[in-house]
N, C-alpha and C positions, 0 to 999 in steps of 0.2 A: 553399519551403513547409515549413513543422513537420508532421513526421508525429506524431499521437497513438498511444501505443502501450499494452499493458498495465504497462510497466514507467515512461512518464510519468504514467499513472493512479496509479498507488499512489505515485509521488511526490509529485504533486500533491494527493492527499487523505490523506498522514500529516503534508501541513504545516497542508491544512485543520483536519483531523479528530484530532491528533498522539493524544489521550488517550480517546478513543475506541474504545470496543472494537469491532475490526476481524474477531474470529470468538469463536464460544462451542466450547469443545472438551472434548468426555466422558469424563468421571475415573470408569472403572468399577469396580465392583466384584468381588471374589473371583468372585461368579455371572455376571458379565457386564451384571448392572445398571447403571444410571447414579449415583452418588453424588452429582457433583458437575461444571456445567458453568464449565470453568474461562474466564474472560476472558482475550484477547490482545490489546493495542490495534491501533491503525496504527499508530504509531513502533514499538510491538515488531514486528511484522508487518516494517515496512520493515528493522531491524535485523538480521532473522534471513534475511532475502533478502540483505542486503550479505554475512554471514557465510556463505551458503552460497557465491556469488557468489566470495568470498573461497578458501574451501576449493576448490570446481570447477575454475578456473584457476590454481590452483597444482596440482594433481590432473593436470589436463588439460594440462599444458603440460610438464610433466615426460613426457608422450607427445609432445612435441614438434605437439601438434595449435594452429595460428594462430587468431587468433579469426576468429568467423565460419564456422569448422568444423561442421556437421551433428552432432550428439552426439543418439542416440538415446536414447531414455528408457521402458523398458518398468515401468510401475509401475501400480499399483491406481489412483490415482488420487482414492480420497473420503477421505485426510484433509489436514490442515496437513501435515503431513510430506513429500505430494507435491506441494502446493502451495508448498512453500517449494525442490524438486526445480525445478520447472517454470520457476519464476520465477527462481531461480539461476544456473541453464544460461542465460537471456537476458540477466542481470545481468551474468553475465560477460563477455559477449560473443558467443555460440555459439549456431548456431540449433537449438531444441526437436525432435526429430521423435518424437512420439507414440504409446507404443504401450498397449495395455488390457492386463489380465489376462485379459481375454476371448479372445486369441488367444493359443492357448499353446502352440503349435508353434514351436519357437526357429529350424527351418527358413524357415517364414514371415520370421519376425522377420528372419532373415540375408538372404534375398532384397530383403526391403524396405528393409535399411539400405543394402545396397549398388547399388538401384535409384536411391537418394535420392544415393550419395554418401558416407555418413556415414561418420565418422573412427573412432566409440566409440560406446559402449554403456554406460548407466551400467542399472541393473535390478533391480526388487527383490528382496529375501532370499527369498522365495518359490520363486524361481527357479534357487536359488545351486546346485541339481541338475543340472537339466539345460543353462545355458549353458556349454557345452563347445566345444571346438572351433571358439570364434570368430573369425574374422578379423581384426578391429581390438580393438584395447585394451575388454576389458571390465570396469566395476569396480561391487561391490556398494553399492545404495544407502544412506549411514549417514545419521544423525543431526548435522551437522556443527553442529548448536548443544552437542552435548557435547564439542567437538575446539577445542581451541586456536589463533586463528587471527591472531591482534595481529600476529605477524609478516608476514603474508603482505597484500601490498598488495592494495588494492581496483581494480578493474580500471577506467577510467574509463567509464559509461556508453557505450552503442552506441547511433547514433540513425542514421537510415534517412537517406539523399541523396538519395534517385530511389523512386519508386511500383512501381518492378519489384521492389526490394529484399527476399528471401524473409526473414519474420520469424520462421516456423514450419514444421511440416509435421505434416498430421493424414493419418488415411487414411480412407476407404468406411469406414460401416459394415457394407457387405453385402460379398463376394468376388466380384470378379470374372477369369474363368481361374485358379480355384485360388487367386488372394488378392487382398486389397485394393487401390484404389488411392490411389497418394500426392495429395494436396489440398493443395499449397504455399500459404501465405498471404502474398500481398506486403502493404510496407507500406501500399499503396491502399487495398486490400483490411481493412488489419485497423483502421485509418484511419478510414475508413466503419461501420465494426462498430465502435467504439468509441460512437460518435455512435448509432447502432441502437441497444447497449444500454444509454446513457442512458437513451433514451425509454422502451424496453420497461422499465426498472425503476424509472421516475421517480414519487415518494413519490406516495401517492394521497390524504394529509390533510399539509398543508402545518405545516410546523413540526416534523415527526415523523422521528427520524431510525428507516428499517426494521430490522426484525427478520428475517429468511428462513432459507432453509434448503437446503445443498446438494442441488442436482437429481439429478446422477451423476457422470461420470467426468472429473478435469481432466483424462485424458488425451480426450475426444472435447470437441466446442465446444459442446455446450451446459450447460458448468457453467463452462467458460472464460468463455462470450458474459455469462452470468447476470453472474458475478465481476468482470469487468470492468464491468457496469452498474452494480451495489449499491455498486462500490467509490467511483462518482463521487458517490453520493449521501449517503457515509459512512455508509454502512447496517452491517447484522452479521448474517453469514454463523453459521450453526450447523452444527455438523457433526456428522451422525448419528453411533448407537453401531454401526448397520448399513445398507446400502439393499438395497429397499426397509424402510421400516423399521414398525414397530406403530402401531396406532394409538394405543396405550400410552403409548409414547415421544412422539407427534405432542399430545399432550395436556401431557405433561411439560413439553416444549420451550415450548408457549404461557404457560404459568403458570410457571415457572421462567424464561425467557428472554426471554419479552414475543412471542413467534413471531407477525406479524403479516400474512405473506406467502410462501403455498406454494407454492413451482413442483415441479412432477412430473409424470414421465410419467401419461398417461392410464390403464394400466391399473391403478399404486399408487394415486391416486388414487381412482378406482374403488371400491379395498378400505376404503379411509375413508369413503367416502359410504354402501355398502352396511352398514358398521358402525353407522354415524350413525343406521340406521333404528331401531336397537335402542336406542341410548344417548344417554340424554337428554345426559350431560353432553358427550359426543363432540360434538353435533348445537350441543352451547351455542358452542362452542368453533369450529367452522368456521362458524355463522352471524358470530362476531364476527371474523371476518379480514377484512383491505381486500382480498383478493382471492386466490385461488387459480385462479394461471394452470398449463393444463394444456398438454401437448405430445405428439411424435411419433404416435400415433395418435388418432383420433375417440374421445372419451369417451363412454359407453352411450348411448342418447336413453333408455330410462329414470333411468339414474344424472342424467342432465344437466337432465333437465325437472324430475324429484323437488327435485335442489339449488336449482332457483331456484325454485321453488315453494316453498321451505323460507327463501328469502331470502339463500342465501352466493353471493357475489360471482364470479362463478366468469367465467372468461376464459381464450379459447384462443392459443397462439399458433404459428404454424405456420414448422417452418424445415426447413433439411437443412443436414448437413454443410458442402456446398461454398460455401452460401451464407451460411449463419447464419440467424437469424428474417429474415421474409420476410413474414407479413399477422400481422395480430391482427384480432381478433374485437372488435366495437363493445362487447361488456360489459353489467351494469349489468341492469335485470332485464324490459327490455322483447322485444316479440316478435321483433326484430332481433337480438337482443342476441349471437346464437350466426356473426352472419353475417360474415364475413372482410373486410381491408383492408388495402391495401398500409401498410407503414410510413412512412412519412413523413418526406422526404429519398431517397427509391429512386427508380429509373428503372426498373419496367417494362413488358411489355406482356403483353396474355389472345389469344392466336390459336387459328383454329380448329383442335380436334382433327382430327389427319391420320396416323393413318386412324383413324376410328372404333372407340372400345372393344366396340363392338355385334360388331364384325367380328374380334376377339379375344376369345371366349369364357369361355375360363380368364382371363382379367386380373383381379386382383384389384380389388377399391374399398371404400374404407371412408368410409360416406355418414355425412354429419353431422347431428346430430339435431334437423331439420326435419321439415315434413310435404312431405314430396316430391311429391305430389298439384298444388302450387303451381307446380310446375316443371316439367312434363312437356308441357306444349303444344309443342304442333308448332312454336312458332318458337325453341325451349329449344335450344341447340346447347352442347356439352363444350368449353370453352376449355381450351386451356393455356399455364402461367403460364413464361413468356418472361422471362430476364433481359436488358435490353441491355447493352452494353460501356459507354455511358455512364456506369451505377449503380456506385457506385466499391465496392457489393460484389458486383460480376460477378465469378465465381472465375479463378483462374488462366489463360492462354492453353490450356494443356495440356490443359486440361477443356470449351474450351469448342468448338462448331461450325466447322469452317472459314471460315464468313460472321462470325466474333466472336462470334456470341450463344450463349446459353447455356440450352438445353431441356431443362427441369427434366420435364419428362412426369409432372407432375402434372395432375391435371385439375379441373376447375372449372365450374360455372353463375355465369352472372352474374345475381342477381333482384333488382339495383337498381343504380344507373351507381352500378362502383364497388365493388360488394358485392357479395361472391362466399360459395359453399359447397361445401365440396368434395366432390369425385366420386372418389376415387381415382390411380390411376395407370395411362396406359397401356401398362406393361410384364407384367413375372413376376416382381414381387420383392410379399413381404408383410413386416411389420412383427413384430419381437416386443414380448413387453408390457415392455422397456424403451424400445421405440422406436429398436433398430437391425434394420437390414435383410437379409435372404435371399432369395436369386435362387433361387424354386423351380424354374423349369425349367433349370436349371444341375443340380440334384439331380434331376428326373425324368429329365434327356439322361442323367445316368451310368446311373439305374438301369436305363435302356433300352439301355444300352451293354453293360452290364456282367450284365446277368439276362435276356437276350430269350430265353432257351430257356426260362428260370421264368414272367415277368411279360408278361403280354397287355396291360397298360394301369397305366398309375399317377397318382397325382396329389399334392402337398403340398398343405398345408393347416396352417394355424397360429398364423391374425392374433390379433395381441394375447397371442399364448401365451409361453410362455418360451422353448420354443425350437420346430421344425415336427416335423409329423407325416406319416407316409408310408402312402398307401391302394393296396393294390393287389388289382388281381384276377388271379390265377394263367393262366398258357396252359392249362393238363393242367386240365379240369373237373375231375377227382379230387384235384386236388392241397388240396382244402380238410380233406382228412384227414389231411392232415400239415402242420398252417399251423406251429406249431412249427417244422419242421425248413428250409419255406419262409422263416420271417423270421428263422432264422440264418445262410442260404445268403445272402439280400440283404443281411445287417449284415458277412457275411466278404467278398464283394465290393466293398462298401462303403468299407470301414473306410480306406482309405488315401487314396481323393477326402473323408472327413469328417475323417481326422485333419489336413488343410489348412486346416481352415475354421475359423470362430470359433465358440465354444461353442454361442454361440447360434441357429448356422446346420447344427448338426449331428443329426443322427439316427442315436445308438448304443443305443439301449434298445428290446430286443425289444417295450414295452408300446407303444408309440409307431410301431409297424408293424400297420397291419389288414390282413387278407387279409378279401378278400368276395369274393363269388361274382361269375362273370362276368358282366358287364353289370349288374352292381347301379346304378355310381354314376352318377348323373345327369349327362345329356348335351343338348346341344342337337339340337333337333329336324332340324335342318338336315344341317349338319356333322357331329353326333355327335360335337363335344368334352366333353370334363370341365368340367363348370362349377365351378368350384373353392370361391363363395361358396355354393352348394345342399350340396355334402358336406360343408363344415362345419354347416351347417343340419341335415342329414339325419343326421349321429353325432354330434350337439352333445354328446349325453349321456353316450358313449362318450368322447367327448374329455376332457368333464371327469370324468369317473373318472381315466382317464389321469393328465392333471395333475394332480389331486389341488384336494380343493375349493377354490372362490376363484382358479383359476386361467383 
């Protein structure tokens, strides 16, 4: 068998596509404005991949590291620069393992490399402080298209034998015990997701080659998955001046760049629709795209109903980490049009939720914007979305059930054979508005660990937010006259289970600590747990003060 990979993609379409501009990249100004978006085709695209490729293994081998060595890669992630990073390390021979700027504990980072394996560390400038003390060979990320490299031979491409073959390694976006876990990608695996993101990015007016626009980080898979789509279709990739980015800029890109297709998270998203109410030209502008497909969490039901009511093309499409995309949304501007569907070419199956979210109180759910009225008869039961082993993007063995499958504890109604809308999740993790994940009772278990002589009850709370927020009501009734001095005693307990975790899984800002009174936050009647989707309800207002408007 030929495994497809992202480095036969971009093969294969700098021979289709050679002079075609393969990304638009932002020539700013003294202010930080955009000037000028400069063209890159495929063949320079492929060019500058051979030459990093080139540089890497001769870098990397002078460490005496063989190919096929783990070389970790901690880098931002959203421009050319780390896409030519990313795709280098594979070029050469060596497999990627991925890490964000979003986790910036270099303790982390060392545990995970040496979880994985890994021989090196290559990391951006950003960082050039505090990677100290590392174990294997660390070297800072350059520019290897300004380095002279005609000497140095080009490595011969690495192509996969066997379906086991690891091609990558990404990790959780949420922590779990203190940090991530590794998500190895076999050739099967990335095989299948090559084929996925054809489909999900296949042109929507024939003859046209797209226009888009990076989603977020090559270091997590869904600007990978996107990338590897667009590239089969010899689309063009634009790469912001920041993410998320203005509506400003999102305006620029369409009339400058021909921007024809937005993927973004649901809550940047969001902030361009809720713009659009005001601006005529903004509102001209996203009715004229083929389609602005959204991700990681539920978009508003009023943001979603307004849009198509407005006529923009708007499409969901639902994935995770371990799996890649996984249903899309029928589209298109009918009453269906919001409801879910496997991708086509998957294998999986809807089983019934075991045990009911009804019986998990706090579990969060982020319902999708239907009239849920439709679905609540007594014969409406919670599926959840089961990958088999057969689907060759079932993830890793490592990840998956002792039985081979793979439950995702997502949850789902089905209200047509086939056509699903999602319910949430039956755990304790919530979404932030880039659409990576936090295990909130990971952070209530510490605060309970760590403050039970302060705190009587706590809860997170945060979906859709930038990062969580922490509610608690004091032991000592009196303690509410000194909340001050209570949410620096929880942030100095704190501090050292949050300095492990990913930015966006932390809570270090006294404003982002409530102290209320005891028995304020709403509980079930039963049990008397925190219902965690009511106290967002119930300090919505307070929250967005917090974060600051639009948040």
């Amino acid at each position: 068998m030929v495994y497809r990979t992202h480095l036969t993609v971009l093969e294969q379409s700098a021979a289709l596509y050679s002079s075609a501009p393969a990304f638009r990249i932002p020539r700013l100004s003294p202010t930080g404005a955009v000037d000028e978006w400069d063209s890159i085709s495929y063949s320079q695209f492929l060019l500058d991949v051979q030459r990093f490729a080139r540089h890497w293994a001769s870098v990397l081998s002078s460490h005496n590291l063989p190919r096929r060595s783990i070389v970790g890669l901690w880098l931002g992630g959203t421009t050319y620069l780390d896409v030519l990073h990313v795709y280098g390390i594979a070029r050469a021979g060596y497999i990627p393992q991925l890490f964000s700027l979003r986790l910036p504990s270099p303790d982390v980072v060392y545990e995970l490399l040496h979880r994985a394996g890994a021989q090196a560390l290559i990391f951006d400038p950003a960082f050039e402080s505090i990677v100290v003390d590392c174990a294997i060979p660390a070297e800072l990320a350059l520019d290897a298209r300004s380095i002279d490299v005609s000497d140095k031979p080009l490595p011969p491409i690495w192509t996969p034998s066997n379906g086991d073959d690891v091609v990558m390694i990404y990790h959780t976006s949420g922590s779990t015990s203190g940090s991530p876990k590794l998500v190895p990608c076999t050739a099967d695996w990335v095989n299948a997701t090559v084929d996925k993101a054809a489909r999900v990015t296949s042109p929507r007016r024939s003859g046209r080659r797209d226009v888009t626009v990076w989603i977020g980080s090559m270091s997590h898979i869904g600007q990978t998955f996107m990338l590897m789509g667009f590239l089969q279709h010899g689309a063009c990739t634009v790469q912001p001046s920041q993410l998320p980015f203005p509506s400003s800029e999102l305006l620029d890109m369409v009339h400058r760049c021909g921007l024809n297709r937005l993927n973004q998270f649901a809550s940047f998203l969001g902030a361009h629709l809720r713009a659009a109410r005001t601006d005529g030209k903004l509102l001209a502008a996203l009715q004229s795209l083929d389609e602005l497909l959204y991700t990681g969490l539920a978009l508003g039901v009023d943001e979603e109903t307004w849009a198509r009511e407005k006529g923009i093309l708007i499409k969901n499409c639902f994935g995770s980490t371990e799996v890649g995309a996984m249903l899309l949304s029928v589209g298109g501007r009918g009453l269906d049009a919001n409801q879910l569907q496997a991708i086509e070419g998957t294998d999986y199956t809807f089983v019934p939720a075991s045990p009911s979210p009804a019986a998990s109180p706090t579990s969060p759910t982020t319902p999708s914007p239907v009239d849920e009225t439709k679905y609540t008869d007594a014969n409406s039961r919670l599926l959840e979305l089961v990958i088999l082993p057969s689907s060759g993007d079932c993830p890793h063995p490592s990840l998956r059930a002792p039985d081979g499958l793979y439950r995702t504890g997502d949850l789902f109604l089905e209200v047509a054979p086939g056509r699903y809308v999602s319910r949430g999740r039956d755990d304790d993790w919530i979404k932030s508005a880039n659409a990576l994940r936090c295990d909130t009772r990971a952070v209530e278990d510490n605060v309970r660990a760590t403050c039970a002589d302060l705190v009587g009850a706590c809860i997170v709370v945060g979906n859709g937010r930038p990062s969580p927020a922490l509610f608690v009501e004091p032991k000592a009734a009196d303690a509410e006259s000194e909340v001050e001095r209570l949410k620096a005693a929880v942030l100095r307990r704190t501090r050292h289970f949050h300095s492990r975790r990913y930015m966006h899984e932390r809570i270090v800002d006294p404003a982002l600590v409530f102290v209320v009174s005891p028995g304020t936050l709403p509980r079930t009647a039963t049990k008397g747990n925190i219902r965690r989707r009511a106290v967002e309800e119930q300090f919505r207002a307070q929250l967005d003060q917090a974060y600051g408007a639009g948040c």
